[in-house]
MARNULO-664392 format. One record per residue (C-alpha): x, y, z. Coordinates in Angstrom, 3 decimals. Each point is the difference from the previous one (the first is absolute). Layout:
N
X|Y|Z
...
This chain:
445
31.288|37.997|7.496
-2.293|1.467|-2.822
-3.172|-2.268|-0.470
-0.951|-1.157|-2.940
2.900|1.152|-1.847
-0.108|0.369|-3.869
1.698|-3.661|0.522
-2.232|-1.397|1.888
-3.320|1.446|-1.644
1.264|-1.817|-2.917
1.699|-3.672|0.464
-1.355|-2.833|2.034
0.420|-0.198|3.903
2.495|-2.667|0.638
-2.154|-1.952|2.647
0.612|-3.718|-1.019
0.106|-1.752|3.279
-1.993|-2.904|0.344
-1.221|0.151|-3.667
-1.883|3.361|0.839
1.712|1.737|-2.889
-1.851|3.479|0.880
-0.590|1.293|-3.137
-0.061|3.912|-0.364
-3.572|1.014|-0.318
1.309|3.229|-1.278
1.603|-1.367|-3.403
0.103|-3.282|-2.054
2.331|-0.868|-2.875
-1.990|-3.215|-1.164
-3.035|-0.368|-1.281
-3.609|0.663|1.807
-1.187|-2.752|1.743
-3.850|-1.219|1.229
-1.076|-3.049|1.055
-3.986|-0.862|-0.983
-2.286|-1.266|2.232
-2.542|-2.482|-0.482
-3.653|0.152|-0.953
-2.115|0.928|3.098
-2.155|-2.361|0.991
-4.062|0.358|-0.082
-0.725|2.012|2.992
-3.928|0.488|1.198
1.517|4.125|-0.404
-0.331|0.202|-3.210
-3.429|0.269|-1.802
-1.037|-1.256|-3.347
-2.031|3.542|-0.876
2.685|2.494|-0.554
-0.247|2.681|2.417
0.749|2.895|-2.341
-2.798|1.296|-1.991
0.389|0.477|-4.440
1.157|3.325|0.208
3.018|-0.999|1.967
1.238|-3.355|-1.518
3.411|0.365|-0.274
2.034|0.237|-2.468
2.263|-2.324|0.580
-0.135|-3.985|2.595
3.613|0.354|-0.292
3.016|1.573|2.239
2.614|-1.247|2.107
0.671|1.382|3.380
3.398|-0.620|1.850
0.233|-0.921|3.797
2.868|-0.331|2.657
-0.404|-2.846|2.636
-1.044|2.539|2.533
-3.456|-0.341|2.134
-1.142|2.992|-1.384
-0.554|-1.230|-3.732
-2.734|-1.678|1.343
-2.648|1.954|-1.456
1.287|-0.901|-3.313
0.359|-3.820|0.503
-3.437|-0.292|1.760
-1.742|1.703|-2.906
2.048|-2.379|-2.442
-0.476|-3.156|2.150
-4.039|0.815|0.929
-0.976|0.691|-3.275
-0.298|3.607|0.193
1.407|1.617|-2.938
-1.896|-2.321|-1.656
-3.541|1.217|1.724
1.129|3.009|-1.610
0.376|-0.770|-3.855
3.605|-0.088|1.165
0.603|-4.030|-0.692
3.221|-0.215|-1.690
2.175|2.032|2.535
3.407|-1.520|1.038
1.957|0.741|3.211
3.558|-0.914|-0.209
2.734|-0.207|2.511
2.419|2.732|-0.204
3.763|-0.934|1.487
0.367|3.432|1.332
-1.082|3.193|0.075
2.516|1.162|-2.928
-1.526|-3.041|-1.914
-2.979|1.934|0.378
1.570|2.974|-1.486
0.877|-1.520|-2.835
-2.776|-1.333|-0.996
-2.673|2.376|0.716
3.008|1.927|-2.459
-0.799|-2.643|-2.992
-3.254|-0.148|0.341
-2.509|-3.579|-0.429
0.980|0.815|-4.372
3.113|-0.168|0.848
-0.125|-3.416|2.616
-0.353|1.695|3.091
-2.904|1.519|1.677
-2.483|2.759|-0.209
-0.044|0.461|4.068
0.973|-1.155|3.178
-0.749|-0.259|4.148
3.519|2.677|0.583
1.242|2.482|2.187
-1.955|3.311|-0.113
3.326|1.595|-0.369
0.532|-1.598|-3.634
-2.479|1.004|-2.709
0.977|3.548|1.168
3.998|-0.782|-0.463
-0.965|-1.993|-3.348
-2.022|2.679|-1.273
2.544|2.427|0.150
3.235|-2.365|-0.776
1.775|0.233|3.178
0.365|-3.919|-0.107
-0.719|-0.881|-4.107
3.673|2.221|-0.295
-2.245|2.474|-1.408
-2.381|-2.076|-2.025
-3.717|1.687|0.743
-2.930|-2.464|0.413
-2.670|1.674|1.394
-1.819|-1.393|2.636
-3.502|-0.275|1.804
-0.674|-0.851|3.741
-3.113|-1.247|-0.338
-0.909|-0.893|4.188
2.193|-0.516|3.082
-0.055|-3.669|0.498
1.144|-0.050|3.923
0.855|1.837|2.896
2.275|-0.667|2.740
1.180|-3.671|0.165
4.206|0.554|-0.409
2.652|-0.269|2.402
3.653|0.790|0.638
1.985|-3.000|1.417
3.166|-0.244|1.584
2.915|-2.485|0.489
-0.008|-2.469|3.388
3.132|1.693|0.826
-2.070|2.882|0.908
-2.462|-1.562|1.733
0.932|0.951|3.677
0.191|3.649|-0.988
-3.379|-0.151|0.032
-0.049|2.227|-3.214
-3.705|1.015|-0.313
-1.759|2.913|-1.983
2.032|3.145|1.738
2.877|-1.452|1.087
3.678|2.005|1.307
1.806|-3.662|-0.099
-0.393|0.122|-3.770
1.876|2.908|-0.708
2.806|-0.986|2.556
0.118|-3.326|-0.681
0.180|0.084|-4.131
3.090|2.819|0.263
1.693|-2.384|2.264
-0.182|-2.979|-2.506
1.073|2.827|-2.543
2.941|0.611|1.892
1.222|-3.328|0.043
0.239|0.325|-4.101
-2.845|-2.110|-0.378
-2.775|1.345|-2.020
-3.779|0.460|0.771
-2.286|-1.465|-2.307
-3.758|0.652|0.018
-2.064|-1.548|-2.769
-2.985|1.520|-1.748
-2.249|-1.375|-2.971
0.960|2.796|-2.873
1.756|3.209|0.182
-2.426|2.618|0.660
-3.136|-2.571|0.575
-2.109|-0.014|2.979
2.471|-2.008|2.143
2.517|1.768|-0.903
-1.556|2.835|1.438
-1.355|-1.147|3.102
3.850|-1.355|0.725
1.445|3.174|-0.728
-2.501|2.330|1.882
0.177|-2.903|3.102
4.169|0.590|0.033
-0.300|4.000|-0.914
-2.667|0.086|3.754
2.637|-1.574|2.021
3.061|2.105|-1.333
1.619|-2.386|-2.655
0.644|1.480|-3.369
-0.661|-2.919|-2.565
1.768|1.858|-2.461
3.263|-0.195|1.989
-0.300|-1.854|3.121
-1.388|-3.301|-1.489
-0.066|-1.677|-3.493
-3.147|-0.616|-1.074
-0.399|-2.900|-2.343
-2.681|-1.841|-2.973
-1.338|-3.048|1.295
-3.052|-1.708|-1.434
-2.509|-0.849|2.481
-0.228|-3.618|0.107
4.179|0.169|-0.105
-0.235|1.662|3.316
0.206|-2.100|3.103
2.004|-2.755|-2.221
2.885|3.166|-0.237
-0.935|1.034|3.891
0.872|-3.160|1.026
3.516|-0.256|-2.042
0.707|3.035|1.615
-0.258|2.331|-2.462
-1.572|2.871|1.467
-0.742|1.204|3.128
-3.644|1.212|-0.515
-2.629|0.076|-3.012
-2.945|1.160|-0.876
-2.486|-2.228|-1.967
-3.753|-0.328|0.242
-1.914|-3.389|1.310
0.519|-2.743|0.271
3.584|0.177|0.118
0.217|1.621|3.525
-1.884|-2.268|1.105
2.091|-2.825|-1.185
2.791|1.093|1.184
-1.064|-0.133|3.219
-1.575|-3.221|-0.366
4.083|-1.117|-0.651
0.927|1.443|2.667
2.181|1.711|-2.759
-0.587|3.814|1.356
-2.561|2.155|1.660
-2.175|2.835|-0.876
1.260|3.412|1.453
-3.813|1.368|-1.166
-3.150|-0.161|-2.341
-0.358|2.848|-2.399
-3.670|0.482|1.440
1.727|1.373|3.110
2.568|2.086|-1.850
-2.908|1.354|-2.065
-3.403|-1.059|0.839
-1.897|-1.122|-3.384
2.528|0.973|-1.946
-0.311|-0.884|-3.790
1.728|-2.697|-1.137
-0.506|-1.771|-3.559
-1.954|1.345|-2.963
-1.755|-1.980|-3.164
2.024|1.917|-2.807
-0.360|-0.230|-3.883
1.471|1.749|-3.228
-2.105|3.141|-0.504
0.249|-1.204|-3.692
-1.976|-3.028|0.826
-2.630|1.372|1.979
-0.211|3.019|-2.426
-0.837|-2.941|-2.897
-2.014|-2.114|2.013
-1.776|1.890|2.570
-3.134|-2.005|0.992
2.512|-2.988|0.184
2.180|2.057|2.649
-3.324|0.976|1.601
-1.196|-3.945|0.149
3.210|-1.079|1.032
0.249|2.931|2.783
-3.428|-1.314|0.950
0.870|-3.466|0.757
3.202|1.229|1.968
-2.158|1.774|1.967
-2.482|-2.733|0.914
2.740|-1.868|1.186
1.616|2.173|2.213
-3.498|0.402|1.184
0.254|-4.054|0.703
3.238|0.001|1.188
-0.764|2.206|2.447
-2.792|-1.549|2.109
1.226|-2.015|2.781
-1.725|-3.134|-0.940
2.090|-0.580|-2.750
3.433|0.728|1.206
0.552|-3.750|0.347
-0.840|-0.900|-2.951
1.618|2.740|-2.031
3.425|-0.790|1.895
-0.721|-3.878|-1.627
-0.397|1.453|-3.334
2.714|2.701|-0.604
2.471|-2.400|2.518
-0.385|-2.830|-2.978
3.398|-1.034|-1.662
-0.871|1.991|-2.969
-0.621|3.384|1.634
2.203|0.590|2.780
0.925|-3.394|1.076
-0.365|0.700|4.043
-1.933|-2.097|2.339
-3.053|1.213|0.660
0.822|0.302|3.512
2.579|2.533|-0.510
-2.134|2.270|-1.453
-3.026|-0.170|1.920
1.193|1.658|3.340
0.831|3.371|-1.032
-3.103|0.222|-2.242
-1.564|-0.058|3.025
1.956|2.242|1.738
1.218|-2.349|2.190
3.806|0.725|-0.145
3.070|-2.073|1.561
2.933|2.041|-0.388
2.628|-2.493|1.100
1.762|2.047|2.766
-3.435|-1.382|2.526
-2.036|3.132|-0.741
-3.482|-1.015|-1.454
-2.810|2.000|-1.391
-3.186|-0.570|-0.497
-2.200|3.178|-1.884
-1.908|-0.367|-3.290
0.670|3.449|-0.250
3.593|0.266|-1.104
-0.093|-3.335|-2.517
-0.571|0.343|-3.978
-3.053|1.203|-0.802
-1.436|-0.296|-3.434
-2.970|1.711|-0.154
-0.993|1.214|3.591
0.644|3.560|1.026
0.035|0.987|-3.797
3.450|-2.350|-0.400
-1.025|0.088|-3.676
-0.391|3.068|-0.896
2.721|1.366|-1.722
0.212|3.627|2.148
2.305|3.101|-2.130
1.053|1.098|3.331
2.137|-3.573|0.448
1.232|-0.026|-3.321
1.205|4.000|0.533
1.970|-1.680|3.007
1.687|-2.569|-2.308
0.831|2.413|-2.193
1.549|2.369|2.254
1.594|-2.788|1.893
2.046|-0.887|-2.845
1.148|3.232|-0.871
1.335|0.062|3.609
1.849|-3.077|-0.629
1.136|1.382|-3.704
-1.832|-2.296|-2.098
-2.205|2.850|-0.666
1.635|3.532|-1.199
-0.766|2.194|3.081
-1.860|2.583|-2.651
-2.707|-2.797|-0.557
-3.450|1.163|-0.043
-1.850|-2.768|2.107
-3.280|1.420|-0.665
0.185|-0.382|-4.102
1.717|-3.151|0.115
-3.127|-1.864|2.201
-2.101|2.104|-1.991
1.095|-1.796|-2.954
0.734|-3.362|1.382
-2.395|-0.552|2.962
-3.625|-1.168|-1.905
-2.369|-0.020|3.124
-2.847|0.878|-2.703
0.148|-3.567|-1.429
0.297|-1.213|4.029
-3.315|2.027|0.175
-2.125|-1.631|-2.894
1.266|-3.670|1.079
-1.145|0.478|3.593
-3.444|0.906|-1.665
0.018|-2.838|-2.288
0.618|-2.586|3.526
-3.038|2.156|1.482
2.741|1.619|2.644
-0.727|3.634|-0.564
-0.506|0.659|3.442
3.615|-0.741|0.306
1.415|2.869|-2.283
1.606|2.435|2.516
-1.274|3.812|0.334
3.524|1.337|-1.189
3.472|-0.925|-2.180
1.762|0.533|3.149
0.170|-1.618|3.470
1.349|2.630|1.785
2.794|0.523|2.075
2.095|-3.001|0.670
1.946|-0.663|3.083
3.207|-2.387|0.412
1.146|-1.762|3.252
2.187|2.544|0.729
-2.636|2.986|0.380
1.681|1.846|-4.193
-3.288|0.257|-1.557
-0.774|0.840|-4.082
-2.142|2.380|-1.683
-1.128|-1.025|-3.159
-0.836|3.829|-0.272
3.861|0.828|0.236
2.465|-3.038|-0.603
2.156|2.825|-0.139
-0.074|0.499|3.666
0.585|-3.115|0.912
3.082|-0.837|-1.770
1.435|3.648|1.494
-0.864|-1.648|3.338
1.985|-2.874|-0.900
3.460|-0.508|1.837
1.313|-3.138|-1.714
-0.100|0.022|-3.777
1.164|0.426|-3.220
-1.905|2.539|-1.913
């Protein structure tokens, strides 16, 4: 069966089990949607001397950022919730729930003018399919990724039916197991966050290593994350991939178990960015500089172990992501249960915000987005990667806020980090994409 069929990309998927109407991140037929927050409350972070000097007041206090209840907006909330935009002339910034990543879509699309928003914690994936209309049905609205805002910290999850399988990171059961279910006329569903987004991929290159075409052997389906273990436990799919802390939670129902962490599918792999309209940043460019710089600082916060607890109390609040703080707090640590009695404990392969240059917004990842869509087909296979993160990717403005926090020494030597290598030993080039997708066996392109 075709994923993502011209149907599909464009109505609702009918998940309404259980009240967790899964709405299609792709599309939406009503109206935009965000939910405000509350006023932060004084925090001993923020400083009554602003810390930018006259010649970079910005132009603007106002913009409003969209998040999704995912662990890894965190960077945003903290520098809402500890006064940190506002340490940064920055005091009238909003961050509003999104409902799902196509909410997102549409109103980074409208714009703040217009009642949505001017930028958002998204899928690196997006400002680049935005900018170019692959998901506005053609509408251009160029985009800037202004800094990666996590690595690692995603998982794919699997049904309890699985779970003596034993269906890991490389597994042969998968393969075997999924056609026999197939046979039977039932159909495989694996869920993913946004057609073409980061989980998305990591589903799709997961199934692709262990022999399973996900354009034919499975459906792959739009579930918004905090609508996935609620439609996992109705039964209606047999895996998903979402980031934290919805793995987590399902295990903690004893709903499913995860088959692997992203961090071992692709060690510090980029994750989220901190996007905004190019035409807002292009007005108000000390504001997006500020604002960058307070994103920063936080992920420089949220990063040091000593306040892990206390960011998991924060962002876990009812009006963030509404998960105890308990749920969260394990696999920030790195300390993961996976639900079928295999534990981890490593540091090394959780989120990280800022350590090991999690922030910086590399060229050489976003060239691997790029070229990992066109593989899929949501990027013509003549793309030119290079131009498009050329024109999209704004690791300049990355480089002047990490000055303005005093973090110069943290501005990598190069654009690129190298050669990357998946779990499964296929390794990419940002040199020659080219190569790599030649090398490919499974895909579309």
């Amino acid at each position: 069966m075709s994923t993502f069929s011209r149907r599909k990309f464009l109505t609702t998927a009918g998940l309404s089990t259980v009240g967790a109407i899964a709405l299609n991140a792709c599309t939406s037929t009503e109206a935009p949607k965000t939910d405000a927050t509350t006023k932060a409350s004084p925090s001993s972070t923020a400083t009554s001397t602003p810390k930018v000097s006259a010649a970079d007041t910005p132009e603007t206090t106002k913009a409003k950022l969209g998040f999704i209840a995912l662990t890894d907006s965190a960077p945003l909330i903290i520098a809402k919730e500890k006064g940190i935009f506002e340490k940064y002339g920055m005091k009238d910034v909003e961050v509003l729930k999104q409902a799902s990543w196509g909410t997102t879509r549409d109103n980074i699309v409208l714009g703040s003018e217009a009642g949505g928003i001017d930028g958002a914690h998204i899928l690196s994936p997006m400002p680049y399919l935005i900018s170019e209309g692959k998901i506005t049905n053609g509408n251009k609205v160029p985009m800037y990724i202004l800094a990666r805002l996590n690595t690692n910290g995603q998982a794919i999850s699997i049904a309890n039916e699985f779970k003596d399988l034993k269906i890991a990171l490389k597994s042969e059961a998968l393969k075997e197991s999924f056609a026999k279910i197939k046979s039977g006329g039932k159909e495989i569903k694996c869920a993913v966050t946004f057609p073409g987004g980061t989980h998305d991929l990591w589903m799709r290159y997961w199934l692709a290593a262990n022999g399973i075409d996900p354009n034919n052997d499975v459906s792959t389906i739009v579930v918004p994350p905090p609508q996935m273990v609620a439609n996992m436990k109705a039964g209606n799919m047999q895996a998903f991939c979402v980031g934290e802390p919805w793995n987590a939670r399902l295990v903690a129902q004893n709903t499913g178990y995860s088959a692997l962490i992203t961090g071992e599918l692709w060690k510090d792999h980029p994750e989220k960015a901190f996007s905004m309209r190019a035409d807002w940043v292009d007005k108000n460019p000390k504001a997006a500089k500020a604002m960058l710089a307070a994103v920063l600082e936080a992920q420089v916060w949220c990063d040091k172990p000593e306040n892990k607890e206390e960011m998991c109390k924060i962002i876990g609040a009812d009006k963030w992501l509404k998960v105890p703080a308990a749920e969260i707090l394990g696999r920030q640590q790195g300390k993961v249960d996976y639900g079928d009695g295999r534990n981890l404990d490593n540091p090394d392969l959780a989120m990280k915000f800022w350590k090991d240059s999690a922030s910086y917004p590399y060229k050489s990842h976003d060239i691997w987005f790029v070229t990992e869509d066109m593989r899929w087909g949501y990027f013509d296979a003549d793309t030119d990667a290079k131009k498009l993160v050329d024109k999209v990717n704004r690791e300049d403005i990355w480089k002047e806020a990490a000055k303005m926090i005093g973090q110069e020494a943290a501005i990598p030597k190069s654009t690129s980090r190298g050669i990357e290598t998946f779990f499964d030993g296929v390794k990419f080039d940002p040199e020659n994409p080219k190569a790599y997708l030649d090398g490919l066996k499974i895909k579309k392109a």
